[in-house]
Backbone as CSV, one residue per row, in Angstrom:
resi,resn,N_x,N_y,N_z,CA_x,CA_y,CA_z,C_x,C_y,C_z
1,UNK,23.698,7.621,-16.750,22.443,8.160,-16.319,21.767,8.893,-17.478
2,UNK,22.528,9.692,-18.373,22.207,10.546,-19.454,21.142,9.651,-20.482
3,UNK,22.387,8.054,-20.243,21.353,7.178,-21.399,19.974,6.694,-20.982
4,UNK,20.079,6.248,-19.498,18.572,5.950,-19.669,17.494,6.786,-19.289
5,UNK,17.993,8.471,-19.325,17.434,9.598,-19.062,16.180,9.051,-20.636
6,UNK,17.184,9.273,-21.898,16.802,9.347,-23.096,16.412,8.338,-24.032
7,UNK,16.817,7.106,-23.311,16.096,5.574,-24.000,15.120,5.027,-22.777
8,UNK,14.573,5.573,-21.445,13.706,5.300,-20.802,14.561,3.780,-20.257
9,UNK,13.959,3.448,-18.689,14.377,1.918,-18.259,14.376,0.467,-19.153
10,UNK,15.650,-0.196,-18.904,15.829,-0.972,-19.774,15.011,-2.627,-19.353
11,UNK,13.949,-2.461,-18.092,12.883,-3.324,-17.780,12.202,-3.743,-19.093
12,UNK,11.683,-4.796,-18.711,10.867,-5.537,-19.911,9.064,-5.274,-19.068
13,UNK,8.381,-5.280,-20.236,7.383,-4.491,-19.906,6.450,-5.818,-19.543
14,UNK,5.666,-5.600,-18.769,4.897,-6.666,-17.990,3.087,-7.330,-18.890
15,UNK,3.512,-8.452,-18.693,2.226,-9.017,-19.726,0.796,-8.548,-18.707
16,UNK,-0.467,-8.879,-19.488,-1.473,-7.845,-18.729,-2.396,-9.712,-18.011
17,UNK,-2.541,-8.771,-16.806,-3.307,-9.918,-16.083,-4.879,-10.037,-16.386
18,UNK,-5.373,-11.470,-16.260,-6.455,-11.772,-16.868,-7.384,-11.361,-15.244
19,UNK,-8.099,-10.179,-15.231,-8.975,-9.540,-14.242,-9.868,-11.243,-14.065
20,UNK,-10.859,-11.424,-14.872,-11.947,-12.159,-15.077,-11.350,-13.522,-14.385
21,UNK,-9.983,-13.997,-14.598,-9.348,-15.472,-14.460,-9.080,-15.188,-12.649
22,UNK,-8.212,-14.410,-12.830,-8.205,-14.394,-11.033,-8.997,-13.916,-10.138
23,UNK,-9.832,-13.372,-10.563,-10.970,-13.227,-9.736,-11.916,-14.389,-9.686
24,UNK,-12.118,-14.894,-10.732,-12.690,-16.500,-10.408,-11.643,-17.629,-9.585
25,UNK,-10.370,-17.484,-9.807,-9.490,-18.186,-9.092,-9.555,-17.709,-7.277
26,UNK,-9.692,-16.592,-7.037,-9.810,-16.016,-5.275,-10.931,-16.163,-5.321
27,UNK,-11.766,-16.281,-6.118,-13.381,-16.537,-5.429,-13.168,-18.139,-4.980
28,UNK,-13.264,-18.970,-5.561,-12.732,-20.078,-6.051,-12.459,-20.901,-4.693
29,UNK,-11.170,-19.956,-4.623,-10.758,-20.361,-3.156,-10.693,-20.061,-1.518
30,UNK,-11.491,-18.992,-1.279,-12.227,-18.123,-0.902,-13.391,-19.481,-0.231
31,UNK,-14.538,-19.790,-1.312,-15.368,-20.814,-1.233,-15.176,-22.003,-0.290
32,UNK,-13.901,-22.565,-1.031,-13.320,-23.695,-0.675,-12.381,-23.352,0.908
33,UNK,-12.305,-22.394,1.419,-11.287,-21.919,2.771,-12.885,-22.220,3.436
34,UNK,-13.839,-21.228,3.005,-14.903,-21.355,3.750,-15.747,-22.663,4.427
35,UNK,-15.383,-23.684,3.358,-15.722,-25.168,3.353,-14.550,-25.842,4.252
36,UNK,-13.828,-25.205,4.163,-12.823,-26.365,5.095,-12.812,-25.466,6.412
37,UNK,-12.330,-24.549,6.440,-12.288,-23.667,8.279,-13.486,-22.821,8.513
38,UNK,-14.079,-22.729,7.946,-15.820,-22.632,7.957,-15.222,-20.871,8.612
39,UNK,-14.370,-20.508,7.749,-13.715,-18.909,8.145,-12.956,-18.546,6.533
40,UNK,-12.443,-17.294,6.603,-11.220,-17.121,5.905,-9.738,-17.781,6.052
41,UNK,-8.865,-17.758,4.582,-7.597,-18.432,5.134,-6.820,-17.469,5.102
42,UNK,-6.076,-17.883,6.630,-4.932,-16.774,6.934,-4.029,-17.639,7.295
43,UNK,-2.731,-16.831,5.870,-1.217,-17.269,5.748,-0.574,-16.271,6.385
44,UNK,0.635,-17.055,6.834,1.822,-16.611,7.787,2.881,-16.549,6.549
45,UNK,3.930,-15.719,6.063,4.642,-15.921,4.732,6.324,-15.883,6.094
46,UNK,7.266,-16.902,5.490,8.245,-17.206,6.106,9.212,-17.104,5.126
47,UNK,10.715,-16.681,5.198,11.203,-16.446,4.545,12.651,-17.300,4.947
48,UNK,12.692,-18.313,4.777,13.838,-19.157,5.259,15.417,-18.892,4.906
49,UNK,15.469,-18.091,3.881,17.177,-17.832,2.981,16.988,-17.229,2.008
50,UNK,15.583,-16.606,1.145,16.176,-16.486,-0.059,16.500,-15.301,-0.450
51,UNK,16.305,-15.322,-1.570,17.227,-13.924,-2.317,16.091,-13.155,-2.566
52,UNK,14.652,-13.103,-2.331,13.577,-12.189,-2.268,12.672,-12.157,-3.110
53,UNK,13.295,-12.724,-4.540,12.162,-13.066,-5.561,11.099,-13.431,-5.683
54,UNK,11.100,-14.859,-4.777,9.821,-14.677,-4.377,8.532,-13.902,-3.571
55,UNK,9.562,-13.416,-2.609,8.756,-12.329,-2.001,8.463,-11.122,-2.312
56,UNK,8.782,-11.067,-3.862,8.283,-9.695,-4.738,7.275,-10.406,-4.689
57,UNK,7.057,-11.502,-5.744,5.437,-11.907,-6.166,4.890,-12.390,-5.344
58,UNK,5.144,-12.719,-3.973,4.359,-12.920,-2.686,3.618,-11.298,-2.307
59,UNK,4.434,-10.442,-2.316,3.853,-8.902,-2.378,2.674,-8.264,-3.397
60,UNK,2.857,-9.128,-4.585,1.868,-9.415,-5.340,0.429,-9.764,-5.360
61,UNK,0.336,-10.768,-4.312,-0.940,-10.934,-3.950,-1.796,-10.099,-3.177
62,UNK,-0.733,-9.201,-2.285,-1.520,-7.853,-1.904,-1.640,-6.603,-2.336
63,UNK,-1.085,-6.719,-3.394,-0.988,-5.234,-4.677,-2.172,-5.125,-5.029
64,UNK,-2.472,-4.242,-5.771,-3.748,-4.150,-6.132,-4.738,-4.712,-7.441
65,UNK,-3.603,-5.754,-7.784,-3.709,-6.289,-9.105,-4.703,-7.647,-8.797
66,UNK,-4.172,-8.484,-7.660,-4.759,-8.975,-7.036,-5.498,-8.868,-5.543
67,UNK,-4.804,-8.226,-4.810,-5.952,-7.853,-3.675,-6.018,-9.051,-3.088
68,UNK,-5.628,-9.839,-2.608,-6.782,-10.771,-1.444,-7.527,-10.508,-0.623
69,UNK,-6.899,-9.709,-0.179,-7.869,-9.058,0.962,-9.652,-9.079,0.698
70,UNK,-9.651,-8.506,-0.460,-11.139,-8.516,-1.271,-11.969,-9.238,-1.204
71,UNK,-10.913,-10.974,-0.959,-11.549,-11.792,-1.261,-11.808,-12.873,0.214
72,UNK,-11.030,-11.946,1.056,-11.750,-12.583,2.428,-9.761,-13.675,3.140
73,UNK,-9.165,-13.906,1.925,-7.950,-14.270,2.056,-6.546,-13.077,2.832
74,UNK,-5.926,-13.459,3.736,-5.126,-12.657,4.280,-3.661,-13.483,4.707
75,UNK,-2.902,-12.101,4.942,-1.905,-12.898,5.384,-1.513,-12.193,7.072
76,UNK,-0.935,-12.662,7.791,-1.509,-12.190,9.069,0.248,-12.478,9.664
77,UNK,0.187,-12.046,10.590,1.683,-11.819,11.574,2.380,-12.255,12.317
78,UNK,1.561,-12.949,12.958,2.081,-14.212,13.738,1.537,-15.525,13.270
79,UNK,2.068,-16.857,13.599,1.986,-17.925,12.886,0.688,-18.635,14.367
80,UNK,0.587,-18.241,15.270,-0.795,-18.726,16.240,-1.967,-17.987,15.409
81,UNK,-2.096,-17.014,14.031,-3.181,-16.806,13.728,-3.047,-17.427,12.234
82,UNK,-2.514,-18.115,12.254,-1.756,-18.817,10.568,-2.967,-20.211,10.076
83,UNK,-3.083,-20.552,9.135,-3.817,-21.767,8.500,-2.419,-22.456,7.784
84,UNK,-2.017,-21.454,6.919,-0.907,-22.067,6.123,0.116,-20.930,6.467
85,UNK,1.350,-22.108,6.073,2.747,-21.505,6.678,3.253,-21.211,4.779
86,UNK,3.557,-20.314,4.296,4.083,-20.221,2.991,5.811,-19.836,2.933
87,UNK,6.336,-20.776,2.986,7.167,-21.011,2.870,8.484,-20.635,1.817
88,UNK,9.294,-19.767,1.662,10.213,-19.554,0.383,11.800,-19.213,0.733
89,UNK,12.525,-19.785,0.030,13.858,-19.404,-0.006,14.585,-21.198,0.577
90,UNK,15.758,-21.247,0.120,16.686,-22.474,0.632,16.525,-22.374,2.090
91,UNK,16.416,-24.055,2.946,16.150,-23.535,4.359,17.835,-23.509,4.564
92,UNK,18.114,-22.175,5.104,19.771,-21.761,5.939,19.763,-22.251,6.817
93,UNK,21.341,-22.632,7.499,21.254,-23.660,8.847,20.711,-22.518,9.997
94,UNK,20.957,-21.030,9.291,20.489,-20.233,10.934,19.279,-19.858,10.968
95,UNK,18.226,-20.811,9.792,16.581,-20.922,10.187,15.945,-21.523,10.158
96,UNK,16.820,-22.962,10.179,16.320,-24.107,11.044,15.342,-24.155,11.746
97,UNK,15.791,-23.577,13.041,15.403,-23.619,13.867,13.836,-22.805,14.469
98,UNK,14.287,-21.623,13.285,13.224,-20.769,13.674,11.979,-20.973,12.662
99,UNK,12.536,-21.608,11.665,10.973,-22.371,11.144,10.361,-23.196,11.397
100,UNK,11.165,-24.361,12.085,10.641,-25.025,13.380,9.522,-24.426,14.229
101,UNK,10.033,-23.616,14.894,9.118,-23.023,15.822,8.042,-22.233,15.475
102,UNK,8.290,-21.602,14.008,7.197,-20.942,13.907,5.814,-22.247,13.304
103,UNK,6.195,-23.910,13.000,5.703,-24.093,12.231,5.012,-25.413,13.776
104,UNK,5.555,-25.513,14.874,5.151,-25.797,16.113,4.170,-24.254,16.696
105,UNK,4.494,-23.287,16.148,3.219,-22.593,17.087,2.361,-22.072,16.335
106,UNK,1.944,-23.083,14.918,1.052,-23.151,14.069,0.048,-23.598,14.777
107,UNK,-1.072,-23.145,14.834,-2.373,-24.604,15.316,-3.144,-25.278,14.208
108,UNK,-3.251,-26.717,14.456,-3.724,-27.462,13.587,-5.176,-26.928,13.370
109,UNK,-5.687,-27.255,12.202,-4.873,-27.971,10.954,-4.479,-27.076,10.570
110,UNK,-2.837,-27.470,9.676,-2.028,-26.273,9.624,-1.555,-27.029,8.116
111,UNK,-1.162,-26.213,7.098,-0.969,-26.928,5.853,0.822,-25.771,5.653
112,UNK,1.856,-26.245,5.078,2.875,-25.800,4.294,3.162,-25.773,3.462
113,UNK,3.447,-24.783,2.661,3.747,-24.271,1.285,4.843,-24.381,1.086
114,UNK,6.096,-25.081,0.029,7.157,-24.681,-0.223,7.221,-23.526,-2.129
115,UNK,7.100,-22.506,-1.668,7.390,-21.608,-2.669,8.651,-21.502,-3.021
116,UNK,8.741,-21.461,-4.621,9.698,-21.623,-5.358,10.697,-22.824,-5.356
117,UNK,11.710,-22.907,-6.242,13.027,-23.969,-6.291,13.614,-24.314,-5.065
118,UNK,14.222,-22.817,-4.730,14.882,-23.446,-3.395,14.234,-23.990,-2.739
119,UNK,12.741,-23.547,-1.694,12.380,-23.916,-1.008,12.444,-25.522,-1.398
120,UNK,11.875,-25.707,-1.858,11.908,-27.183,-2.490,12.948,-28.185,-2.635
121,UNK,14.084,-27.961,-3.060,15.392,-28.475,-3.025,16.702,-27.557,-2.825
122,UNK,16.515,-26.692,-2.097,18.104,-25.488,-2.215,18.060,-24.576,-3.275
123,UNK,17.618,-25.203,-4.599,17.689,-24.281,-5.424,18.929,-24.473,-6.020
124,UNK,19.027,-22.581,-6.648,20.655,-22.549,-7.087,21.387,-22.428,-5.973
125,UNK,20.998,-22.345,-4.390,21.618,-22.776,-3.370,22.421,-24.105,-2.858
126,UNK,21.860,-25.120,-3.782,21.797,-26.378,-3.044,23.540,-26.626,-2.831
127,UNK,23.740,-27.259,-1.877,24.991,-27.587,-1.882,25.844,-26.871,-1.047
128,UNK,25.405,-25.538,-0.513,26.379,-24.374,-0.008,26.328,-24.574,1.361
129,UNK,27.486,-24.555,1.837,27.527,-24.821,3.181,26.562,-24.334,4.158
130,UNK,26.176,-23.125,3.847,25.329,-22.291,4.945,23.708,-22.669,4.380
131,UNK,23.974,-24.057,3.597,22.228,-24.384,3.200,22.045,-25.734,3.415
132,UNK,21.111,-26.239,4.366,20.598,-27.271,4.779,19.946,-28.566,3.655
133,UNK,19.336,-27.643,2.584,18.624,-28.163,1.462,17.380,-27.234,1.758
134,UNK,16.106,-27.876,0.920,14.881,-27.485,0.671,13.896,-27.371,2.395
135,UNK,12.958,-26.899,2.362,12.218,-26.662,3.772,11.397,-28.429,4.496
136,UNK,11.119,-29.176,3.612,11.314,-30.571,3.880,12.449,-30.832,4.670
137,UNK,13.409,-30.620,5.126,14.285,-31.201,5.786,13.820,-30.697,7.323
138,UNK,13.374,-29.761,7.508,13.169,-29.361,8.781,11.431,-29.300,9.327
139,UNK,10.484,-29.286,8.221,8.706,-29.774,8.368,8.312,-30.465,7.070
140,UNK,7.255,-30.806,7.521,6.827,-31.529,6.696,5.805,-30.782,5.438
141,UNK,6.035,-30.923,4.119,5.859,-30.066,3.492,3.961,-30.556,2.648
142,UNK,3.360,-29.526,2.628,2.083,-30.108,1.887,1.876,-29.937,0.684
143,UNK,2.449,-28.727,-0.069,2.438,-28.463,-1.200,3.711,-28.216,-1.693
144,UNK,4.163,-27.774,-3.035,4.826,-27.215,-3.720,4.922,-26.534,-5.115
145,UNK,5.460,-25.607,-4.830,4.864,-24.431,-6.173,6.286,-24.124,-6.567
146,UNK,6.453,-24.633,-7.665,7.725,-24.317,-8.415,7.164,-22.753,-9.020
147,UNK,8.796,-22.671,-9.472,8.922,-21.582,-10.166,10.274,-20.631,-9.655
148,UNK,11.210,-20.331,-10.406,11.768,-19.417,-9.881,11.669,-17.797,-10.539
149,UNK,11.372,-17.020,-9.919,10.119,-17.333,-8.884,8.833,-17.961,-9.716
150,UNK,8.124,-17.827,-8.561,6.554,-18.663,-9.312,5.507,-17.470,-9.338
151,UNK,5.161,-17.157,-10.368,3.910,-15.968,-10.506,2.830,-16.244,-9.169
152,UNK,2.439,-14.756,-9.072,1.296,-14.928,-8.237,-0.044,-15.520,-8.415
153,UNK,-0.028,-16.053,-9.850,-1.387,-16.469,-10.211,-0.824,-18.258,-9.799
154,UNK,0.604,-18.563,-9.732,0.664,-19.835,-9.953,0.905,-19.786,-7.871
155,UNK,1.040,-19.117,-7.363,0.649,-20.065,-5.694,-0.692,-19.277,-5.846
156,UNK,-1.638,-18.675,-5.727,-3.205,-18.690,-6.069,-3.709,-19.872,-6.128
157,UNK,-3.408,-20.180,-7.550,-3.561,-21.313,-7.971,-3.213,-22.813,-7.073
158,UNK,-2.157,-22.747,-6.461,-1.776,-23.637,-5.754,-2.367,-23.773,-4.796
159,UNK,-2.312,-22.253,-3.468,-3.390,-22.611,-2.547,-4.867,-22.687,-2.619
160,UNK,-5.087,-22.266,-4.053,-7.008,-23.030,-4.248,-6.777,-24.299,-4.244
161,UNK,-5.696,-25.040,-4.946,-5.510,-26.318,-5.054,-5.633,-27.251,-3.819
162,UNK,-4.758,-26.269,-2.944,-4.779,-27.385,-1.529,-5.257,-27.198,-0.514
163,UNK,-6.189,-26.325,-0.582,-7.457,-25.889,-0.016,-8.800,-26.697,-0.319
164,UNK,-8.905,-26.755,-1.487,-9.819,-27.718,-2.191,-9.798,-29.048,-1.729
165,UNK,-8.396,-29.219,-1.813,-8.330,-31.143,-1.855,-8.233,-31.229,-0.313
166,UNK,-8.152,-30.013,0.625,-8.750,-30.452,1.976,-10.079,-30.345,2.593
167,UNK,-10.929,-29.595,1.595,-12.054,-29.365,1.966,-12.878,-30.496,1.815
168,UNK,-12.056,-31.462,1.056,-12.931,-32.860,0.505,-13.621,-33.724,1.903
């Protein structure tokens, strides 16, 4: 304790976010939510197995660095007020079931996110008994945003992406 009283935390210090870039990126998509649900988009965030990483930089998008909120984008509590289901962590066999259901009492049109590795294929999960594989095995998936984890500018980025290409 003495040492990192006197050499300060041994964290690596955080690169600086481009204000100007993501704010054109949530406007961006913001626009494009408006063009397709002729409303704001409101995500449901699901957490199928993982180890939380992603759901730091999922917490991210409501920090104050980014804000969605600002931008008319939310994430909301139950999945009957959901657009997109965002999806993260290896799906576990004991949430199967319950991503199932949350992704049946979605109302159409309803789009899914698989955030990060696992979601996507298990991850460094894959293989473990208590893991099914990636969230594809149990819905059908619309996007995917690698990264372990994946910065908050890179699902931003993603859901302008597939927001856009539904607004077409």
């Amino acid at each position: 304790m003495l040492k990192s009283l006197r050499h300060g935390p041994s964290t690596l210090a955080t690169g600086r976010v481009d204000e100007a870039a993501t704010r054109a990126l949530a406007e961006r998509l913001a626009a494009a939510s408006q063009r397709a649900l002729g409303r704001s988009l409101a995500i449901r965030q699901v957490d199928a197995g993982s180890c939380n990483g992603c759901e730091l930089e999922i917490h991210m998008l409501n920090g104050i660095v980014y804000d969605l909120e600002r931008f008319g984008l939310r994430f909301v509590a139950s999945p009957r007020h959901a657009d997109v289901l965002l999806v993260t962590g290896p799906l576990t066999r004991n949430m199967q079931e319950a991503l199932l259901r949350t992704w049946t009492a979605t109302p159409d049109p309803k789009w899914v996110v698989a955030v990060g590795d696992c979601a996507i294929d298990g991850g460094a999960f894959k293989g473990s008994y208590a893991v099914a594989g990636g969230i594809e095995a149990a819905v059908p998936v619309d996007l995917v945003i690698r990264g372990c984890p994946p910065t908050p500018a890179q699902m931003l980025d993603g859901l302008r992406a597939l927001v856009e290409a539904n607004a077409r």
